[in-house]
Every structure is written in C-alpha cells, then in structure tokens.
C-alpha positions as CSV (number, residue, x, y, z in Angstrom):
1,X,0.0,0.0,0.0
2,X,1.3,3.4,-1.1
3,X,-0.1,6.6,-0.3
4,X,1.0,9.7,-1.9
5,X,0.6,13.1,-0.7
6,X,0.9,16.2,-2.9
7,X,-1.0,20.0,-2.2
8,X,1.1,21.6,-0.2
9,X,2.5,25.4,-1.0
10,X,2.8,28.8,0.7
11,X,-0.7,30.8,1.0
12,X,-1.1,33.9,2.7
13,X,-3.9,33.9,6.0
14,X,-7.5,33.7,4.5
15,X,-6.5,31.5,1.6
16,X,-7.6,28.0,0.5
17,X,-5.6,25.2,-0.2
18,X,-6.6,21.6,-1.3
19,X,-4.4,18.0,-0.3
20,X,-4.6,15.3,-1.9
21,X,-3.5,11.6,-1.1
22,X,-3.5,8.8,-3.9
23,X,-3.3,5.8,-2.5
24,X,-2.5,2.7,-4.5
25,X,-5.6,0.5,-3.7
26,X,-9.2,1.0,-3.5
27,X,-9.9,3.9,-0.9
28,X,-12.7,2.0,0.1
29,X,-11.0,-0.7,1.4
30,X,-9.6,0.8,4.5
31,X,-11.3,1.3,7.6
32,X,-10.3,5.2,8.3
33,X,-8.6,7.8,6.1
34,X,-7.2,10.5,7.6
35,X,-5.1,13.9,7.4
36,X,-2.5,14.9,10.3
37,X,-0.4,17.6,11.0
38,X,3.0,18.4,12.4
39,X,5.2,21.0,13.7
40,X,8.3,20.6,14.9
41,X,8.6,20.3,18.7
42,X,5.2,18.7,19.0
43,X,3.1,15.5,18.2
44,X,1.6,15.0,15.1
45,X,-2.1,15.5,15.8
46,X,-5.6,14.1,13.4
47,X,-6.6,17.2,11.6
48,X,-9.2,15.3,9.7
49,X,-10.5,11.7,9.4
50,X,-13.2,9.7,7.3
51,X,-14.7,6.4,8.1
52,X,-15.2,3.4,5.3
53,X,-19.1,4.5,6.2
54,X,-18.7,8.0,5.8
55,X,-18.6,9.0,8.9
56,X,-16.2,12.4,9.1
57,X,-14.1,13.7,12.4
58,X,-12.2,16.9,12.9
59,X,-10.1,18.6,15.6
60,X,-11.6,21.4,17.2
61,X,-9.5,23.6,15.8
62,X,-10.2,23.5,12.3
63,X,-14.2,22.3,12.1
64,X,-16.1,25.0,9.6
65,X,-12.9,25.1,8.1
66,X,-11.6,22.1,6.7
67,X,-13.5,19.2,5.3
68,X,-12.3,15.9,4.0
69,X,-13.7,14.3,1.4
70,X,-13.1,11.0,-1.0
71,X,-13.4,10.5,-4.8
72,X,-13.6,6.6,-5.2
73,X,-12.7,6.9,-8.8
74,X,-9.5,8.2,-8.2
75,X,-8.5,6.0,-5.0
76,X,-7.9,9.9,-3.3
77,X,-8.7,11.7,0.1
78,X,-8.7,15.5,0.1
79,X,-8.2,17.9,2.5
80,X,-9.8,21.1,1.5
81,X,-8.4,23.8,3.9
82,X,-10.4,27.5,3.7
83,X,-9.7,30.0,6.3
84,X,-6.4,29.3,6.7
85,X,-4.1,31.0,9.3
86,X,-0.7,30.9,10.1
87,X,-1.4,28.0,13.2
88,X,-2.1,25.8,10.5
89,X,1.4,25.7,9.2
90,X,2.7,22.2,9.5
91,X,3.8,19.2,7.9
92,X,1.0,17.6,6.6
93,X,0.1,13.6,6.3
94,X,-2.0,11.2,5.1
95,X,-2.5,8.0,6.5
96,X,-4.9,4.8,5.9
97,X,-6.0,2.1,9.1
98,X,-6.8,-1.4,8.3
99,X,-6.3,-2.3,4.7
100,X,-8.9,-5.1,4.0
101,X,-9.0,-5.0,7.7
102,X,-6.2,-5.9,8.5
103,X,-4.2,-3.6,11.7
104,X,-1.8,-2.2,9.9
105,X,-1.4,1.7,10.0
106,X,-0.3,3.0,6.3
107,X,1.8,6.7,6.0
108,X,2.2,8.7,2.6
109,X,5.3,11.1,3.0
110,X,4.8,14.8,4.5
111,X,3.7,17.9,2.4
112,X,4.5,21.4,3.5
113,X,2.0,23.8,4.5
114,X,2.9,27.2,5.0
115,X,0.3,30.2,6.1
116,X,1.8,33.5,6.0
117,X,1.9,37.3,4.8
C-alpha cells in the first residue's frame, strides 16, 4: 500500500488550499482515512479523518474550516483547507488504518503547509 501526498504550498492567512493523497488501492478498502499535522517540537495530531461509512471527524481547531472528502474513482482523500491562518502551518500527512481489515497503520510522505503574509 502506497499513499501519496501532494497540495502543499505557501498561501497567505485567508486563503484556500486543497491536499490530496493517492493511494495505491481502492480507498474504500480501508477502515479510516485520515489527514495529520505536524510541527516541529510537538506530536503530530488528526486534523481530519473519514470512516469506510462516511462518517467524518475533525479537531476542534479546524471544524467550519476544513472538510475531508473522498473521490472513489481516483483512490484519493482530500483535505480542503479554507480560512487558513498561520497556526495551520505544519507538515502535513496522510494516512490509511486497516487495509482489508487488516491492523496495519499506512503513512504517505509529508507535504509542506505554509500560512503567511
């Protein structure tokens, strides 16, 4: 399983930004998607995550803000960001939980998101 991140960029407090994450199998065969964040200094924490039912969580921080969503046809999860401000600068992740059910936790590489003026 391979999950590929891309969306990342430099946009200035109020913009938008979408993330994507390709992963290599059927999106709709793992058991959560999600989008997390990281600074350095501090723990990578779930920004955004989507159930195989639909189901959709978000941190506190950025619900009305962000919203996840998943296009089947293209095996991708986005992360649509509006509203952004500079505390949403981080390293941003994709990941994937129980491929097929099975326990495994699955990481696409980092992309860079920086909010500033």
């Amino acid at each position: 399983v391979q999950l590929q991140a891309s969306g990342g960029g430099l946009v200035q407090p109020g913009g938008s930004l979408r993330l994507s994450c390709a992963a290599s199998r059927n999106i709709f065969s793992f058991i959560t998607t999600a989008w997390h964040r990281q600074v350095p200094g501090k723990q990578r924490e779930l920004v955004a995550g989507i159930a195989k039912g639909g189901t959709t969580t978000y941190a506190d921080s950025v619900k009305g803000r962000f919203t996840i969503s998943r296009d089947s046809a293209k095996n991708t999860v986005y992360l649509q960001m509006n509203s952004l401000e500079p505390e949403d600068t981080a390293v941003y992740y994709c990941n994937a939980f129980g491929y097929l059910n099975d326990r495994n936790v699955y990481w696409g590489q980092g992309t860079q998101v920086t909010v500033s003026s």
